[in-house]
C-alpha positions as CSV (number, residue, x, y, z in Angstrom):
1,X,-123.6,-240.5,142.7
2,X,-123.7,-237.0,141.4
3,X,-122.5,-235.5,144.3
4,X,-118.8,-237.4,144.8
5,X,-118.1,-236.5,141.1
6,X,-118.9,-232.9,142.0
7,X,-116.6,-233.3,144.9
8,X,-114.2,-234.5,143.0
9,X,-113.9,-231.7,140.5
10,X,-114.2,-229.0,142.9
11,X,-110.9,-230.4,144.9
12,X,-109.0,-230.0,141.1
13,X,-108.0,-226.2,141.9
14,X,-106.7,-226.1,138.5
15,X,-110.2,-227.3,136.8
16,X,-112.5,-224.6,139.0
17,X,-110.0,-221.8,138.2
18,X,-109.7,-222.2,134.7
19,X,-114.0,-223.4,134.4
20,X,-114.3,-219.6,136.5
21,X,-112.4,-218.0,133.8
22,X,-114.4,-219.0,131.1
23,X,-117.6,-218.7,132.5
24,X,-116.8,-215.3,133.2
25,X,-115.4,-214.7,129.6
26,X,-119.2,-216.1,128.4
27,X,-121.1,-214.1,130.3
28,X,-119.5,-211.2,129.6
29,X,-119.5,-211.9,125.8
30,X,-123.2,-212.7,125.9
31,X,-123.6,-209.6,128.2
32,X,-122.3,-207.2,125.8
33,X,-124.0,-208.7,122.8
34,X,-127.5,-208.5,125.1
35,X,-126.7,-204.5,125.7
36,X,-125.3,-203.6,122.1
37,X,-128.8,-205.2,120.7
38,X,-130.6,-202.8,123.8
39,X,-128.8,-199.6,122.8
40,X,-129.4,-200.0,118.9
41,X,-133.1,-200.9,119.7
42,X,-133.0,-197.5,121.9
43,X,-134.4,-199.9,124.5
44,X,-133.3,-198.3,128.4
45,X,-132.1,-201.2,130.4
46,X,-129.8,-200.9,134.2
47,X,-126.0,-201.0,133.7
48,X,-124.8,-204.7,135.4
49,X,-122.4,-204.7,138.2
50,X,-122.3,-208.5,138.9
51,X,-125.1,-211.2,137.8
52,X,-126.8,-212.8,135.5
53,X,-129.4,-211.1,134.3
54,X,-130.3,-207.3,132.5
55,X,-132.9,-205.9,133.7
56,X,-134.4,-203.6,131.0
57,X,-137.6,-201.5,130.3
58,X,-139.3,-202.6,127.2
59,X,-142.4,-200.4,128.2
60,X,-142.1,-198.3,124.9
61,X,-143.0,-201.8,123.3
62,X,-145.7,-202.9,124.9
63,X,-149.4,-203.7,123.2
64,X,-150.9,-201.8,125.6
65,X,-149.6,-200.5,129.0
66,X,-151.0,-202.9,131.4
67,X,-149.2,-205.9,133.1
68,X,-151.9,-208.2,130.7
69,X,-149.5,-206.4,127.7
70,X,-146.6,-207.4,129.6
71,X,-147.7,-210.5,129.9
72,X,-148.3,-211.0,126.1
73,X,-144.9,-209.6,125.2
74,X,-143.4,-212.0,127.2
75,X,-144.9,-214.9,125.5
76,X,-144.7,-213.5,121.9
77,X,-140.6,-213.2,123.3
78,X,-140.8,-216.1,124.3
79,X,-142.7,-218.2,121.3
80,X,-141.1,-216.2,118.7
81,X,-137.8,-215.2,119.2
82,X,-137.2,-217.6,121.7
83,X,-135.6,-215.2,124.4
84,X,-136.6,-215.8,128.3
85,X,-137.6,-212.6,129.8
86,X,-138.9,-212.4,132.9
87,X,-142.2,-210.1,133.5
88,X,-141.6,-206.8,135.8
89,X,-145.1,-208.1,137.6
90,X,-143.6,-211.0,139.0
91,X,-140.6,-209.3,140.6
92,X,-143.1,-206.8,141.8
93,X,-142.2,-203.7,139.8
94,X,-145.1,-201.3,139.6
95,X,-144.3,-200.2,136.4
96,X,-145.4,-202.7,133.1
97,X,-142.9,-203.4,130.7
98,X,-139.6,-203.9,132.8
99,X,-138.2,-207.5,132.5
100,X,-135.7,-209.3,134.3
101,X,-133.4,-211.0,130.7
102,X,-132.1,-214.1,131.7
């Protein structure tokens, strides 16, 4: 059972402190390689404080400015370049062409 081994390790103090260190140490890395690849593409995106994702506004890039161009950048993102982006629409901005980068 799944959950008794996840017991398990989270009672090793010495495991979940040194597994917190380097996740921390990944995101970070792939948190400043996300926002060095925004600031050369000139792409404006919302300075992280704590979490997962960058939320960035790829508006300037867009097909056309609708959320049906949103939507088609975030498959050709997606398909092509294989990066998960998550649409604006669905988090209920008003504005096409901000995504959630998870």
């Amino acid at each position: 059972p799944m959950q008794m081994i996840t017991a398990e390790l989270l009672k090793d103090d010495d495991f979940v402190d040194s597994f917190l260190l380097d996740a921390r140490a990944q995101l970070n890395w792939s948190y400043t390689i996300c926002t060095r690849k925004l600031e050369e593409m000139v792409i404006p995106y919302v300075p992280a404080e704590a979490g997962l994702f960058v939320y960035a506004d790829f508006s300037s890039v867009l097909p056309e400015q609708t959320f049906d161009g949103e939507a088609r950048f975030a498959s050709f993102m997606q398909d092509v370049a294989r990066v998960v982006m998550t649409p604006g629409q669905s988090q209920r901005d008003r504005k096409p062409g901000m995504f959630r980068i998870c």
